[in-house]
C-alpha angles and dihedrals in degrees: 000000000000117000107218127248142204091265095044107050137191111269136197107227098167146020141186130201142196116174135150138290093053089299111154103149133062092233084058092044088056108040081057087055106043093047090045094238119173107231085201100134121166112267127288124268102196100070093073094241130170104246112159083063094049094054096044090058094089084062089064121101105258097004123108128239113272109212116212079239134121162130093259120166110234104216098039082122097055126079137144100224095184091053078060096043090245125135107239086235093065095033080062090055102048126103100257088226076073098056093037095051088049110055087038084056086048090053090044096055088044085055093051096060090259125134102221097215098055104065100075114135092022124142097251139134131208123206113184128175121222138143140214112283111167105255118173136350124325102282099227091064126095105257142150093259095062116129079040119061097074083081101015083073104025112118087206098066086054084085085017089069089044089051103034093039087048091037089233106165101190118089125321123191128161099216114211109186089141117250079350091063107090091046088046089056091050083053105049084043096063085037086060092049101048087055103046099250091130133353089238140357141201118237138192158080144263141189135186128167109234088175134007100245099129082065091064099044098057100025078064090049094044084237085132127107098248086207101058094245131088111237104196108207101342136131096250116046127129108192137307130301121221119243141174128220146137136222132175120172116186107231123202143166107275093234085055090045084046094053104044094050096241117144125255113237094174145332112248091231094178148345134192136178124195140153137221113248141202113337116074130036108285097260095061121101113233109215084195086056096050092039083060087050104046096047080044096057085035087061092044099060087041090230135132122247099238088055081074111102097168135039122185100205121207075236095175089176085233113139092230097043105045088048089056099044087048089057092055099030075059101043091056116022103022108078111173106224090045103128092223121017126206129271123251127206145149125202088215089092086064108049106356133248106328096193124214085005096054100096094057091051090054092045098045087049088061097045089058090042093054084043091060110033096243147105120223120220118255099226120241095025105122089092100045116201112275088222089087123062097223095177090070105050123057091235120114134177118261090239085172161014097283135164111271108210123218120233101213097332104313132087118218128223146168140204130196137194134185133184136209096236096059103272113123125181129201126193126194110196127183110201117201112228096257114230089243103021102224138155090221 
């Protein structure tokens, strides 16, 4: 194994995607995008909820309104567990963020030119975020899905099924930093490889809700859109709406990418991870924190702020947390006598927080964005939010599909993650002008 170099960064050759509103390829992600289509469907039925309970909590007294109302993946039932080589029992019995996780790095490997079934034994590592979402009976309870469940729960096997299911050999960590998870991951990955530590690595992120119990959570701290729909940044947005998803990209060193003959997607310019500190409740995002992370990362990819065309925003759509993210969005890309300032957008407009997943689904976004030239539209962002002057930062919200220029050849873009336990996460991708810009 190779440790990376300056000259021989870290690059993105694949990517795989689940998202709502039944999206499973690149080509459907980004048709959604690019047409500004909201993913928001009703709740599932099928998950054995109880939903007659969820949507009477706004009549307590302090709780929020729960819409019926959310950005639900459509097959998160639905698995082949012998295409896998698992027994249908233990697939059962496995946390659906596994099985999830497992068939999206799969789609990821086939879109980088690999054949899945022929890296067994490399050299590569596999990083995925997730968190802990409730899946199944208590495990200390007699059940039908004991014998199971060790590995059925465990966040670890989330990358231990991708590794094990694929026979990598190099590292495998599940990373849980909250919504920064999935980012983080990206970020220790390319760490991993810099360093040796494997030729190539998975990264990504999933989330699916085996309860509702974020619902709950927020719907108790009135954290909760009251309408049924995330309005990043806008005027006016009530709270966040929960979502699922998945996203893994393959990273490589470019001389390796370059060998083999696989496309370059980005360059993974820089990446930083921090985390907010003493001060505020834990919860509560800090805007000095993000500021540090943001300069840091901008240091890292040794690029001036003004280089950057696209920046996909955390953009919660709370009224504590966009505020926040605007002032150091502000402080650090919005300079105000920049000719054209950059675009900001969340996808979270489209199919709501997904959680330890949303910062793939952001990064892949980009990446499609940067594939095809163009810049897709953050919904509800014709009103943005009065809590930003905008009339004195050079930002402005992406309001629709518009041409994306290339400086020298290559497009700019930024993602940003942040947690709820204080852990936030920042990006920084150059993506080459493609020879036939496409969103295959």
């Amino acid at each position: 194994m190779t440790a990376a170099t300056v000259d021989d960064p870290i690059v993105i050759v694949g990517m795989g995607i689940e998202a709502p509103g039944g999206i499973d390829s690149l080509p459907q992600y980004w048709s959604a995008l690019a047409d500004g289509r909201e993913l928001i469907g009703p709740f599932p039925r099928d998950r054995e909820w109880p939903l007659a309970e969820l949507f009477a909590l706004g009549r307590r007294e302090g709780w929020g309104t729960v819409r019926d109302a959310g950005g639900f993946l459509t097959a998160a039932t639905e698995f082949d567990p012998l295409y896998f080589g698992i027994t249908p029992r233990e697939a059962v019995a496995m946390d659906p963020q596994q099985r999830v996780a497992m068939r999206v790095a799969w789609r990821a490997l086939e879109h980088a030119g690999l054949n899945p079934g022929s890296v067994d034994g490399e050299a590569a590592g596999c990083w995925m975020g997730v968190s802990q979402m409730e899946y199944g009976p208590r495990a200390a309870s007699v059940n039908e899905h004991n014998g199971y469940r060790a590995t059925g729960a465990a966040l670890g096997a989330t990358a231990g099924r991708i590794s094990h299911g694929l026979g990598l050999i190099g590292p495998s960590i599940s990373v849980d930093t909250a919504c920064a998870s999935s980012l983080t991951a990206v970020h220790q990955a390319a760490s991993a490889i810099r360093a040796g530590e494997c030729d190539w690595a998975l990264a990504g992120g999933v989330c699916v809700m085996g309860s509702p119990g974020a619902f709950y959570e927020f719907s108790k701290n009135n954290a909760l859109a009251s309408d049924g729909h995330c309005r990043s940044y806008a005027a006016d947005a009530t709270g966040t709406l929960w979502g699922e998803g998945a996203g893994v990209v393959v990273l490589e060193r470019e001389s390796r990418a370059r060998a083999l003959g696989h496309r370059i997607y980005g360059r993974l310019l820089g990446s930083r991870v921090n985390h907010n500190g003493k001060g505020a409740p834990l919860a509560v995002p800090s805007a000095t924190a993000q500021q540090r992370l943001i300069r840091d990362t901008l240091a890292a990819a040794a690029i001036a702020p003004d280089l950057i065309g696209l920046i996909e925003g955390h953009g919660t759509g709370t009224p504590v947390g966009d505020p926040l993210e605007l002032q150091a969005l502000a402080s650090t890309y919005g300079t105000p006598d920049r000719t054209e300032g950059a675009r900001l957008g969340s996808v979270k407009s489209n199919g709501g927080h997904a959680q330890a997943a949303a910062g793939l689904l952001g990064l892949i976004k980009v990446l499609l964005c940067g594939a095809n030239g163009a810049i897709a539209p953050s919904l509800y962002a014709d009103e943005p939010t009065e809590d930003m002057d905008w009339g004195s930062t050079s930002l402005r919200l992406a309001t629709e599909l518009e041409e994306w220029a290339a400086i020298d050849g290559v497009r700019y873009g930024a993602v940003s993650s942040f947690g709820v336990a204080g852990t936030n996460a920042h990006a920084i991708v150059g993506m080459p002008v493609l020879e036939d810009d496409t969103d295959e």
